[in-house]
C-alpha atoms as one frame of an Amber mdcrd trajectory, in Angstrom:
protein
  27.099  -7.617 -35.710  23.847  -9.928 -34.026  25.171 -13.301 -34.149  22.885
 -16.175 -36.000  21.883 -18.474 -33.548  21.435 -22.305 -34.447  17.825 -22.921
 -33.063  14.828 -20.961 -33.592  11.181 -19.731 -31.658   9.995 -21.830 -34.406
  12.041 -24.850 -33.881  11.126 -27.915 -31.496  13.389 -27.216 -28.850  13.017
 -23.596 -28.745  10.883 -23.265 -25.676  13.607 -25.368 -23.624  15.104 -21.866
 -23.056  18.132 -22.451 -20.881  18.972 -25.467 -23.871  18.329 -23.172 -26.616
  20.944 -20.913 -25.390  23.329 -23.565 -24.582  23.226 -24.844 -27.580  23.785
 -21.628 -29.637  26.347 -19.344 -27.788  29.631 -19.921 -26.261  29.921 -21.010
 -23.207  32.730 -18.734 -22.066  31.327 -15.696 -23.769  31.729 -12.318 -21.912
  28.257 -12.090 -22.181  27.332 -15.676 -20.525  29.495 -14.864 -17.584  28.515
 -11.323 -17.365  24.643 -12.774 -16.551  23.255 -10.684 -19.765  21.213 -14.166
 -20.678  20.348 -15.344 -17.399  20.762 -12.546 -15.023  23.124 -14.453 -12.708
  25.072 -11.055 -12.235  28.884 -11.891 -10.837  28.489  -8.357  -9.197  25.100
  -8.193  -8.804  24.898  -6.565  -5.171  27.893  -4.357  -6.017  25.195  -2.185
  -7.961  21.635  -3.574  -6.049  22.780  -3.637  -2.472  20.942  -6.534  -0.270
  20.744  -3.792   2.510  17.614  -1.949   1.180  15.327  -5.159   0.510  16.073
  -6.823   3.595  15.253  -3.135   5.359  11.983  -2.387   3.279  10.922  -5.844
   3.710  10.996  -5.898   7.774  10.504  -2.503   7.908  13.783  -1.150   9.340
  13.591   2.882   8.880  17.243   3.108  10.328  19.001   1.284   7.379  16.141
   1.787   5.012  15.343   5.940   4.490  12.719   5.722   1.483  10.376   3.732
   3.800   7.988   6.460   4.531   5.946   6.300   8.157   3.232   5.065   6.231
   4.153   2.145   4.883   4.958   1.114   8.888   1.861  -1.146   9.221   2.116
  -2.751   6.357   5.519  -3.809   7.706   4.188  -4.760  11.023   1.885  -7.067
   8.959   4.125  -8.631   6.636   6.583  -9.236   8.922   3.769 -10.542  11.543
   2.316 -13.355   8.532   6.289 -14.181   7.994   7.356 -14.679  12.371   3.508
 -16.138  13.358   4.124 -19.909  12.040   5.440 -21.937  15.001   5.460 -18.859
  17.088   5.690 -19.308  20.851   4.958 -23.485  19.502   7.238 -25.799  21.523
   8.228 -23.674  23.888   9.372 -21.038  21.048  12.090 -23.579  19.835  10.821
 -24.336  16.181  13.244 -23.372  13.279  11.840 -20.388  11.416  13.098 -22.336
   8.038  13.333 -19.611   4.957  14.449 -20.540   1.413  15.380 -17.997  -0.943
  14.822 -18.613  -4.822  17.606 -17.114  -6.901  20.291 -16.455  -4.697  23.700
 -15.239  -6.410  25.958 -15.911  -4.125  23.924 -15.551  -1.219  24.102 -12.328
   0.643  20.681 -11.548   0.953  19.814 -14.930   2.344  22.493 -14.674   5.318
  21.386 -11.056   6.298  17.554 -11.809   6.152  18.151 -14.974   7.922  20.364
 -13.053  10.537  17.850 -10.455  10.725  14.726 -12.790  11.082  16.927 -14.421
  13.975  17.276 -11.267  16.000  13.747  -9.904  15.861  12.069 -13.522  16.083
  14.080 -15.178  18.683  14.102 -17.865  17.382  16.995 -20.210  15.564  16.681
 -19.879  11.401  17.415 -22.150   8.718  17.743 -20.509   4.922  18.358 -22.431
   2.147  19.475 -20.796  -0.896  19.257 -21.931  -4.134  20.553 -20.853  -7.787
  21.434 -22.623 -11.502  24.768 -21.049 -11.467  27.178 -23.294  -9.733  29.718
 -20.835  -9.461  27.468 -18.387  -7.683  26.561 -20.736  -5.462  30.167 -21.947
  -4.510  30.652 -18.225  -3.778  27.977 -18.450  -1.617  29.634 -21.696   0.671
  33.007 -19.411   0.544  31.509 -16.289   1.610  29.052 -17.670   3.935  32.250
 -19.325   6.000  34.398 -16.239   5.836  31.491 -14.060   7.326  31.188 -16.486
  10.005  34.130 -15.853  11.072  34.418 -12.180  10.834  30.566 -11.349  11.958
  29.614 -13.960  14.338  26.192 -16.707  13.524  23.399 -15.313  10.808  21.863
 -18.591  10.970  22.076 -22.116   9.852  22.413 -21.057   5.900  22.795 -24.165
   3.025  23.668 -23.207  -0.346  22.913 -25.811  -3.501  22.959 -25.470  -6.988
  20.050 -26.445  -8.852  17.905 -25.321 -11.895  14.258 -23.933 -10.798  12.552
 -24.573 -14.148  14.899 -27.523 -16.064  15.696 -29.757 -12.804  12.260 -29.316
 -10.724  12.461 -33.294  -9.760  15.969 -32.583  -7.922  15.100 -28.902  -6.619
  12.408 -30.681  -4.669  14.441 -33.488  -3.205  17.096 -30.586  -2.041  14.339
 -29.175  -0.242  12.251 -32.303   1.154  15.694 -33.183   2.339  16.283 -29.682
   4.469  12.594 -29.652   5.221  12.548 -32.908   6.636  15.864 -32.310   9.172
  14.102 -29.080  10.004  17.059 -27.036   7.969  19.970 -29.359   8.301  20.895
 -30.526   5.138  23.757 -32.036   7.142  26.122 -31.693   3.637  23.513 -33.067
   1.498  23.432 -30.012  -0.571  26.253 -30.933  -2.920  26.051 -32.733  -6.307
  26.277 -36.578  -5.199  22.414 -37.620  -5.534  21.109 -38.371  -9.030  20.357
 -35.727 -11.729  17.333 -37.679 -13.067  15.514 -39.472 -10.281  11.931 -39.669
 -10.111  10.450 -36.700  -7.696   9.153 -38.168  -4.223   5.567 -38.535  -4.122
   3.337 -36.137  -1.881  -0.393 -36.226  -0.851  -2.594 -34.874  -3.926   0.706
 -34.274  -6.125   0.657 -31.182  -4.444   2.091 -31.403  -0.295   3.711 -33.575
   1.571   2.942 -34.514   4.993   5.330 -36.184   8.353   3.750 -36.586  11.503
   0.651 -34.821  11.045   1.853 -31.256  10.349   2.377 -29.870   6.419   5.921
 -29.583   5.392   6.599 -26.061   4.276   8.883 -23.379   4.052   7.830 -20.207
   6.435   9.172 -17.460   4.493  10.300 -18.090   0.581  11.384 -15.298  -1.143
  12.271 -14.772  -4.791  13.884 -11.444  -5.482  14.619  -9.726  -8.835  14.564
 -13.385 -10.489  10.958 -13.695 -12.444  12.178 -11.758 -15.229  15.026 -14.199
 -16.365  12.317 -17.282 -15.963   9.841 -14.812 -18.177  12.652 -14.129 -20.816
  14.162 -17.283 -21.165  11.637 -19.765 -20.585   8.536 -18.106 -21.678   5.601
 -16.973 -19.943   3.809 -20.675 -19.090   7.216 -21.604 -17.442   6.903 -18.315
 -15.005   3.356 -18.923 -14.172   4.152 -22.421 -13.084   7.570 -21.204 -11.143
   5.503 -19.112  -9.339   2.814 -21.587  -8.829   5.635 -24.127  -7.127   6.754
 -21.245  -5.077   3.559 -20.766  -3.544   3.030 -24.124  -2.839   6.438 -24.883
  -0.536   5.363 -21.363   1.643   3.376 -20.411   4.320   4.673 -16.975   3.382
   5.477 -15.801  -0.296   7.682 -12.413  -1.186   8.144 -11.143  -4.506  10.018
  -8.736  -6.225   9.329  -8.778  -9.606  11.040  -6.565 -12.474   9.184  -3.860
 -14.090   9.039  -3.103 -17.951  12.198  -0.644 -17.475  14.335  -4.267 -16.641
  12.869  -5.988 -19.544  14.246  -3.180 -22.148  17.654  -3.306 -20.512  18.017
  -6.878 -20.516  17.198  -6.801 -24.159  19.502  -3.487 -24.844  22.166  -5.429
 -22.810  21.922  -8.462 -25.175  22.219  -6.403 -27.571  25.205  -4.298 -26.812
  26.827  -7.750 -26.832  26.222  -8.484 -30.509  23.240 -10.840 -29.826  19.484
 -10.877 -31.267  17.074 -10.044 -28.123  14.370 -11.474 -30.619  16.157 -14.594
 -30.994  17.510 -15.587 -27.963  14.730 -14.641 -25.462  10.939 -15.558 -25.805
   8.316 -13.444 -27.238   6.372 -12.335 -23.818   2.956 -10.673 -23.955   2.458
  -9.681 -20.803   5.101  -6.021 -20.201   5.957  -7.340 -17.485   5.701  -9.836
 -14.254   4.373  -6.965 -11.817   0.547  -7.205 -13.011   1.362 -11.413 -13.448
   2.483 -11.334  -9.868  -0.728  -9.063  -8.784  -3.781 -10.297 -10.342  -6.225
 -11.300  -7.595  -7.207 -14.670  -9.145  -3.817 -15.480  -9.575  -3.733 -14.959
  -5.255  -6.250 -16.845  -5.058  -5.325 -19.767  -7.333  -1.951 -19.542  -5.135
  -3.839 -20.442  -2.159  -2.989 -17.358  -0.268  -5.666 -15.710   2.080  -3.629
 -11.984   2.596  -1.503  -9.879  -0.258   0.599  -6.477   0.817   1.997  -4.064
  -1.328   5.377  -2.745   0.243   5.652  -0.420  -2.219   9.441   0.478  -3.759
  11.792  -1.894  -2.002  14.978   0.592  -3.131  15.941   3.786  -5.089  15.534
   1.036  -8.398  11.767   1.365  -7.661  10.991  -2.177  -7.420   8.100  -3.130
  -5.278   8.040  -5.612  -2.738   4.640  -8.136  -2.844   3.696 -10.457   0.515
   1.647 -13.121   0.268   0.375 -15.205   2.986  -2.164 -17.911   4.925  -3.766
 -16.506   7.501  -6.270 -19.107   8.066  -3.577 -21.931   8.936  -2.250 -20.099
  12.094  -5.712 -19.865  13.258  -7.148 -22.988  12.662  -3.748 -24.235  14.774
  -4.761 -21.573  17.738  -8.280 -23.088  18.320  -7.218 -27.164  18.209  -3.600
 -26.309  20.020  -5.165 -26.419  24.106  -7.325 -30.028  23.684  -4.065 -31.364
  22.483  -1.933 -29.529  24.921  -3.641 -30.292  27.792  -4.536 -34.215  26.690
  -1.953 -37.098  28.101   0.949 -38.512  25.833  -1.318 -41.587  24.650  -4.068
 -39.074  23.847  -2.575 -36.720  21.390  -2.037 -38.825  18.781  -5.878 -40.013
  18.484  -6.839 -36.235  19.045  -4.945 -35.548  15.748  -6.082 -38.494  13.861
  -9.437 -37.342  14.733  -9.195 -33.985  13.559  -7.467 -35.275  10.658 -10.464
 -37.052   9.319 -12.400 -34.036  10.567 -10.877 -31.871   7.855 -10.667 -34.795
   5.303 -14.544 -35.086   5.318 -15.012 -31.298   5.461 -12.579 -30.624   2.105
């Protein structure tokens, strides 16, 4: 029997999403901790191993089978737009920091920020981020236990934080491991305030310390647009993935394809509950051709998008997105400031700072 839920599409609260189902289903229902309304699977790479994403995505043919000789380029670029920022920049010390949208309880994060370490040579920082606090405590406990066992993948923080509901926290979580260049240092637990105003950045959009933008290098956001879609509606998604391509030099994707959306809503139903009530009424099939329109690359900001084609024997495809422009503009102004004394650099960078300022 569907159960009646106590708020409607029609009622005032009913695009809140993650409310809505608070509000109307128990909160220790098989179906709530079996991640059938939010997809935060307990299990989840029991049945979609990490593996095969991290492989397609780098272009590893040894762990990865299904990545055919072709697609070896498009590796080569994708993983060149991820490794270029702050390559072979201070003397090939700079963090390559990586946050990962939707983590579970973190698996994928540690072995892409293991496997970034060994092919860039560099030292990583990953920050992983989900809603479901027990997933992310997971992630702490596991993350310390394969330490032991496996030896460094990386300075990896794990925090718990809503995407969509709790954006003004989310972004003080990551200003603070931006600005210690990864080290959240333990700030990633609960002890700041729930509700406090966002920190300002220049044109509501950036933030900038000492003359460089603060970004992540690599964000990724795998298998996780769906749930925003479902449960939040499809303005919520476009402005998810709007924020995500505003804290990256380099965006990935994996989006779900209309064969997801019809077993999340068979799921749901299985366990007694209305799909038509409890998720939102989407228009768009699915978040594949949101994800790929070329004005919606553009509006991102992004200069370069790549197709990776199926990322695993599910047949979801991997999307790269990156700014190409940035690393070059940095190539032509780095030798004036390299070669320039101590007192000079900082007027050769106010300079060029008011250079661009008058030319945008």
């Amino acid at each position: 029997m569907v159960k009646s839920p106590s708020l409607a599409h029609g009622d005032s609260k009913a695009d809140t999403g993650s409310e809505r189902l608070s509000s109307s289903i128990p909160k220790y229902s098989i179906a709530v901790q079996g991640g059938h309304f939010n997809g935060n699977f307990p299990h989840y790479y029991s049945f979609h191993p990490f593996e095969s994403r991290v492989a397609a995505l780098l272009g590893i043919p040894s762990t990865c089978d299904r990545l055919a000789l072709g697609k070896q380029n498009k590796n080569e670029a994708a993983l060149a737009g991820i490794l270029k920022y702050g390559d072979n920049k201070n003397g090939g010390r700079k963090r390559l920091l990586i946050a990962d949208w939707g983590c579970n309880t973190g698996r994928l994060t540690r072995e892409l920020c293991r496997r970034l370490r060994n092919l860039s040579h560099r030292p990583v920082a990953g920050l992983g981020l989900d809603f479901d606090e027990n997933l992310i405590n997971r992630a702490k406990e596991e993350s310390v236990e394969e330490e032991k066992i496996e030896g460094e993948c990386g300075d990896v923080s794990f925090a718990a934080v809503d995407l969509v509901t709790d954006w003004a926290r989310a972004e003080e979580i990551m200003r603070a491991f931006l600005d210690k260049d990864g080290d959240l240092g333990g700030n990633d637990d609960d002890s700041r305030p729930r509700h406090s105003r966002p920190l300002e950045s220049v044109d509501g959009r950036e933030e900038t310390r000492q003359g460089r933008t603060i970004k992540f290098d690599l964000l990724t956001i795998f298998s996780t647009t769906m749930w925003i879609h479902l449960v939040h509606g499809e303005n919520a998604l476009e402005t998810f993935l709007r924020r995500a391509a505003e804290w990256t030099h380099c965006l990935v994707l994996e989006p779900q394809t209309q064969k997801s959306y019809k077993a999340a809503r068979k799921r749901l139903k299985r366990a007694g509950f209305d799909p038509a009530v409890y998720f939102q009424p989407v228009t768009v099939a699915d978040t594949s051709a949101m994800v790929m329109r070329e004005d919606g690359k553009r509006e991102w900001g992004f200069t370069k998008a790549i197709n990776l084609g199926a990322s695993s024997a599910w047949g979801r495809e991997l999307f790269v997105y990156y700014r190409e422009e940035r690393h070059e503009e940095e190539e032509e102004g780095e030798s004036d400031i390299g070669d320039a004394s101590e007192k000079e650099r900082p007027r050769i960078k106010d300079d060029r700072g008011r250079k661009r300022k008058s030319e945008g």
